[in-house]
N, C-alpha and C positions, 0 to 999 in steps of 0.2 A: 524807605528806599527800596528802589524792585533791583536786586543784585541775581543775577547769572554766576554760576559756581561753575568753570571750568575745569572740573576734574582730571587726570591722567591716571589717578588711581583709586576706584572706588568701587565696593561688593556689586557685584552681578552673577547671574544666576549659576555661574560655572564654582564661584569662588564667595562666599558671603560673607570674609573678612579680609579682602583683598582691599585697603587702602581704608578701615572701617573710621580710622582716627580724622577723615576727611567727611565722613558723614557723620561724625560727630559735632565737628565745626559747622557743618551745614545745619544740623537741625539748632547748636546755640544761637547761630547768626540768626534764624526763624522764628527767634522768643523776642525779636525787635523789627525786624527786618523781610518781605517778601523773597525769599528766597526760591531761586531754582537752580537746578543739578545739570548739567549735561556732563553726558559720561560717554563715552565711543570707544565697541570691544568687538575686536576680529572675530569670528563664527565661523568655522567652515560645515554647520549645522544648519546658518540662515538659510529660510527658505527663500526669499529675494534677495537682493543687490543690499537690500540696506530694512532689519527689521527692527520697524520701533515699539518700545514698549514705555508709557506714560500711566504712572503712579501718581498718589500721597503716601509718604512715607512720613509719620512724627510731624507733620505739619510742613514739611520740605515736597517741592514740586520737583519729583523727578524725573529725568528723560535717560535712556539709556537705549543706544542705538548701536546694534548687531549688522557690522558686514559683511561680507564674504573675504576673503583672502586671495588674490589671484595675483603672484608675484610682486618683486617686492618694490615696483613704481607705481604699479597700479594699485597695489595695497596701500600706500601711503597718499596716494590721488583719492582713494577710496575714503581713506581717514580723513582726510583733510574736508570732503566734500561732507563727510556724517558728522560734524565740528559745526558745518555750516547751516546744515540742517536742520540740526539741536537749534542752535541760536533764534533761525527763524521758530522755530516750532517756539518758544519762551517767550520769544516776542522783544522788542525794544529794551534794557536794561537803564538804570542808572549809573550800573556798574559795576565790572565785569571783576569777580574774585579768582584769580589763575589758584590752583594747586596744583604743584608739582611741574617744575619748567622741563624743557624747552619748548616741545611742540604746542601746546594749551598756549603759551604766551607769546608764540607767534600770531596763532591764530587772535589774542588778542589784543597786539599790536596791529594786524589789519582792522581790527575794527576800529579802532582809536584812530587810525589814519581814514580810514574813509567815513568813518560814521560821528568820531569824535567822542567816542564812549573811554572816559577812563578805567580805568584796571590796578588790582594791585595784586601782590602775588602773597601767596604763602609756600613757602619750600621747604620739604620734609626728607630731603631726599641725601643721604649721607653718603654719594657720591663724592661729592668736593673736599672729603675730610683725607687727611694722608694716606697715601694708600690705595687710593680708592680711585676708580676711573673715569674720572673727569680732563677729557682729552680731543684733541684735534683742533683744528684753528677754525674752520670753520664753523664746528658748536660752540667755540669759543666763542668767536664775535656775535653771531646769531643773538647767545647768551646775553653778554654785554649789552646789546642792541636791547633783548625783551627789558631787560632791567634798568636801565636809564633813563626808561621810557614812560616807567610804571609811575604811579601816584605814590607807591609805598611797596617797602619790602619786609616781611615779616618769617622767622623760621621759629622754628617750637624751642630752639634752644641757641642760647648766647655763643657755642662751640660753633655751631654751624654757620652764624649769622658770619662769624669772625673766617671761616675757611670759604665761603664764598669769596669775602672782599679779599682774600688774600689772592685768588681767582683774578682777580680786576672786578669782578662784579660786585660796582660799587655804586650806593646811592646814597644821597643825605637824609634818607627818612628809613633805615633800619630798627624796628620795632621788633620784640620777644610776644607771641602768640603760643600760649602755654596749649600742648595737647587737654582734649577734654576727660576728664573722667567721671562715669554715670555713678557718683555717691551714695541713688537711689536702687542702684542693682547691685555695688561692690560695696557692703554693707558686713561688719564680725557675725560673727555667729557662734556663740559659746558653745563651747568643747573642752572633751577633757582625752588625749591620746596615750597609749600608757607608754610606746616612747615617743621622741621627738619626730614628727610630720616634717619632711622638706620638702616645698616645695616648688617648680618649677614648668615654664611657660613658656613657647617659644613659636616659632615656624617652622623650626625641625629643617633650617640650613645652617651646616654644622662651619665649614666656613666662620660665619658670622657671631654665630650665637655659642659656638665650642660645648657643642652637646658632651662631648666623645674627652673633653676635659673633664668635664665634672663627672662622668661616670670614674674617670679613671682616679677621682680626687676620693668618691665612694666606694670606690676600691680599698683605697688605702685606710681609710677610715674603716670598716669593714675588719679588714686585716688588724687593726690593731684591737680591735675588740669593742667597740662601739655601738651602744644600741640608738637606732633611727629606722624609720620608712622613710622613704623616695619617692615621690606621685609627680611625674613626668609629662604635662598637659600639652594636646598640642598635635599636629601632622604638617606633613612637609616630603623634602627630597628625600631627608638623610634620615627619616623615619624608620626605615627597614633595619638600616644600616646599623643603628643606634640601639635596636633591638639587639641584634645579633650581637654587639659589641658588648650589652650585657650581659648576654650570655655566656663569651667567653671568659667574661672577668666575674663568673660567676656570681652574680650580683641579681641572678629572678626571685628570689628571697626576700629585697632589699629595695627592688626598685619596681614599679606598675608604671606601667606606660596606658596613657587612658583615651588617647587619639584625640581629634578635635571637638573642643566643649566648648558650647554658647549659652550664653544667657544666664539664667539659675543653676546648671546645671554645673558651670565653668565655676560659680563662687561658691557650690555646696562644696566642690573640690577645695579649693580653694582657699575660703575661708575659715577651713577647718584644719589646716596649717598651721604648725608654730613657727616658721621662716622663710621666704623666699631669698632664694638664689639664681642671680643671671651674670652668669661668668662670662660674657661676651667679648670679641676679641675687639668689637668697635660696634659702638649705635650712636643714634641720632636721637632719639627720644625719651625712649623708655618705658612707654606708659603701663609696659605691665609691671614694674615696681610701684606706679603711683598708684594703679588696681590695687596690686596686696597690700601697702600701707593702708587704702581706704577700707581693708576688712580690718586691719591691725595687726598685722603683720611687722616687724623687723625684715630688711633686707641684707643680703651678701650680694655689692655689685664688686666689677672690674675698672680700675681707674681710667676708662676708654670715654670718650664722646662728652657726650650730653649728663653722663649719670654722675660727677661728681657734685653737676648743678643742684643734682636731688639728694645722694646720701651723703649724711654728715652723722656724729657721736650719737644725734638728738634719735635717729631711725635706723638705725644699723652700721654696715661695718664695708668699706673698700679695700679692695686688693690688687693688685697687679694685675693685666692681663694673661693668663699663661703661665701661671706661675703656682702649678699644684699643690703644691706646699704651705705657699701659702692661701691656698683656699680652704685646703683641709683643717690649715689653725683656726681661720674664721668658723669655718660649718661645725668644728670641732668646739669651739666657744664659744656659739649660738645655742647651741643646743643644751649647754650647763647656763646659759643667759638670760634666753628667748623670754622668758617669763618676767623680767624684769624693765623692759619698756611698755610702755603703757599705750592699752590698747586708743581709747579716747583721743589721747596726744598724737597721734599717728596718724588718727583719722583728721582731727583736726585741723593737720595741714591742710591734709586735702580738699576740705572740703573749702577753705578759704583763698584756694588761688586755681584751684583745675576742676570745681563744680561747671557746669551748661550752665550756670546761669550767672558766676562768675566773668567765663570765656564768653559767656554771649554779650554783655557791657564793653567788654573792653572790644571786642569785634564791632558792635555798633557806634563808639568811640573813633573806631579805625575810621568805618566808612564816611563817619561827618567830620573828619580830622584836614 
């Protein structure tokens, strides 16, 4: 089947892990499937109205088109028209994979209306969950309208499917599309640390991820006389901020901040860990807990979103959102623990439900469903 991937969020050349969990699903769909990408990202660098750049990326045909920004109707006439662009430049679809609604599943609701191309959506976007701002009546209905329309609605976790429909956005074919994780990059790597390695992964927006918690949880741990490293991976807003924050709490002994790491580079860190920890105040996915599990890791999450779906007894340990105390008892009993779940077992999960080529059957399933 030749399927069109209408992204809203996917790496381009400004950012190369902006929405990467989307080009992961792109290149599993492409171990079954003709895949291509359309991607469209404001530039106030383009040299024209509208600069295209077409790859192969992993066997994915991708297009990503750069436009000027010139206020904010024309910016959005602008987008709208570099949408339309991508399409023609791809060519005719069987059909059209939205990621990430609203605007992508406008765009592909006009094509099912004039061209009769079906569409199904995957939504990653933890907007919808409490809290969080999914608002106006307008995007409302818009909403409604893309998802009624679709062939299929699919989100990476069973929390999210359920705060849409509580939204109204309601369809009778809601399906769980597990994020991918590359098994053959996030792999153990025997070590031996002489104290306990914690470690942690983020975007460095403290908001979300409550960087500025867990420094304040290795405070207290600290203070009570606890031996551990801290390896902090990762850039973002609150990057700076998080630094200095260490520094007050006197914690540059304890903690290394190692900015943004890809590829090998992310899992020599990484995998050379005795725990990962993501105190977050709410996510949607998770996938860098499925990452450290597939080196073999134990995890410490927050009973927020998506991550209950993932830790249970068998892989580590949940806590409260916000609730320092009780983080420091977890990070404080991982670290006399860590050694006692099993690296194999850990990976095991993963490799039997969030491998590319797991995600890419049940994707190709979706599309002939």
């Amino acid at each position: 089947m030749k399927v069109v991937f209408l992204a809203r969020w996917y790496p381009h050349k400004y950012d190369p892990m902006f929405g990467l969990f989307v080009q992961r699903h792109a290149e599993a769909a492409a171990l079954h499937d003709e895949v291509t990408v359309v991607y469209v990202h404001p530039d106030e660098q383009a040299k024209d109205k509208y600069d295209i750049e077409r790859t192969t990326e992993n066997g994915v045909d991708t297009i990503r088109i750069y436009y000027k920004k010139r206020g904010k109707l024309r910016s959005a006439w602008r987008y709208y028209r570099a949408c339309l662009k991508g399409l023609q430049l791809a060519g005719k679809p069987d059909l059209i994979h939205v990621h990430v609604l609203t605007r992508m599943g406008l765009v592909a609701f006009r094509q099912k209306r004039l061209h009769g191309t079906p569409y199904i959506i995957t939504e990653h976007w933890s907007r919808y969950l409490p809290g969080n701002d999914f608002s106006g009546w307008l995007r409302k209905k818009l909403t409604r309208k893309v998802v009624r329309n679709a062939k299929a609605v699919t989100t990476v976790s069973e929390i999210l499917a359920q705060a849409m429909q509580n939204h109204g956005l309601n369809h009778p074919n809601y399906q769980i599309l597990p994020n991918v994780v590359d098994v053959n990059l996030f792999k153990p790597i025997p070590h031996h640390n002489e104290v306990p390695k914690i470690v942690h992964v983020s975007c460095f927006e403290d908001q979300s991820k409550n960087i500025s918690g867990l420094l304040e949880a290795l405070k207290v741990m600290k203070d009570k006389g606890d031996s551990f490293q801290a390896v902090l991976i990762g850039e973002g807003m609150d990057l700076e901020a998080m630094k200095q924050k260490a520094v007050q709490l006197e914690l540059t002994d304890r903690v290394r901040f190692t900015g943004l790491l890809q590829g090998q580079a992310l899992v020599d860190e990484l995998a050379t860990g005795d725990f990962f920890v993501l105190p977050s105040n709410y996510e949607t996915g998770g996938i860098v807990l499925l990452e450290a599990m597939a080196c073999g890791l134990p995890v410490i999450a927050t009973h927020v979103g998506a991550l209950p779906e993932i830790v249970d007894e068998s892989n580590g340990i949940l806590v409260p959102a916000k609730d320092t105390a009780a983080l420091v008892e977890a990070m404080d009993q991982c670290c006399h623990t860590y050694y006692n779940y099993k690296v194999d077992d850990l990976r095991n999960k993963i490799e039997e439900r969030y491998s590319k080529e797991k995600v890419g059957e049940l994707i190709h399933q979706l599309y002939f469903s």
